[in-house]
C-alpha positions, 0 to 999 in steps of 0.5 A, spaced: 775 924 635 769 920 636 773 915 640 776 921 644 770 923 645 768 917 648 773 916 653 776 910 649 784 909 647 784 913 640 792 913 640 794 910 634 802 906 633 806 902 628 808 894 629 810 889 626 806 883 626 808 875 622 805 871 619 806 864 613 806 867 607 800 861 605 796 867 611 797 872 605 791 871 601 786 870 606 790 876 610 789 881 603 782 879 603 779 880 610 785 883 614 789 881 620 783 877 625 782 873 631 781 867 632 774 869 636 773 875 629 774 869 624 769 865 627 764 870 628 765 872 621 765 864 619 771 865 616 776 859 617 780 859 624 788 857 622 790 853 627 796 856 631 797 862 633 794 863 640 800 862 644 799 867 649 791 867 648 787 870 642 788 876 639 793 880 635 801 879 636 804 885 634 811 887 637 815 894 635 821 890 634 821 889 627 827 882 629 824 880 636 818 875 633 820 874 626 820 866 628 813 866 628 813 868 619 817 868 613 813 874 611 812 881 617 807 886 616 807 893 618 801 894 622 797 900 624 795 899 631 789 903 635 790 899 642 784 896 646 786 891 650 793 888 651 798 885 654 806 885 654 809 880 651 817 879 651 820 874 646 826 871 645 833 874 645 835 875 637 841 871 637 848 872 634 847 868 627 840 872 626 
């Protein structure tokens, strides 16, 4: 209500995001994180994962970024700011 209340997205919406198994560690202990949070938090930076700037990636196709992770969560998502992003086309042997 409170974030209604100050005229700021309050909508909430599932995806999927992917990671590498060997995240699911850190991931567990402080949640899915920028690159700017980690720093911020002093919390080490993964290299990679910034392909189209810092932030989250999430998709609400649970097939069109599963290259990016051997592992997909199923995330919450309370939008600020975002782009749209396509993936590749899933191919036939997918």
């Amino acid at each position: 209500k409170r974030l209604r209340d100050d005229s700021r997205p309050s909508e909430v919406t599932l995806g999927y995001h992917y990671t590498k198994a060997s995240n699911m560690t850190t991931i567990r202990q402080d949640g899915l994180m920028s690159r700017t949070e980690r720093e911020a938090s002093n919390i080490q930076a993964t290299r990679g994962g910034a392909t189209f700037g810092d932030g989250i990636y999430t998709g609400n196709n649970p097939d069109a970024f599963s290259s990016y992770g051997n592992v997909g969560l199923l995330v919450a998502i309370l939008k600020g700011n975002q782009k749209r992003i396509h993936g590749p086309e899933p191919s036939d042997s997918d």
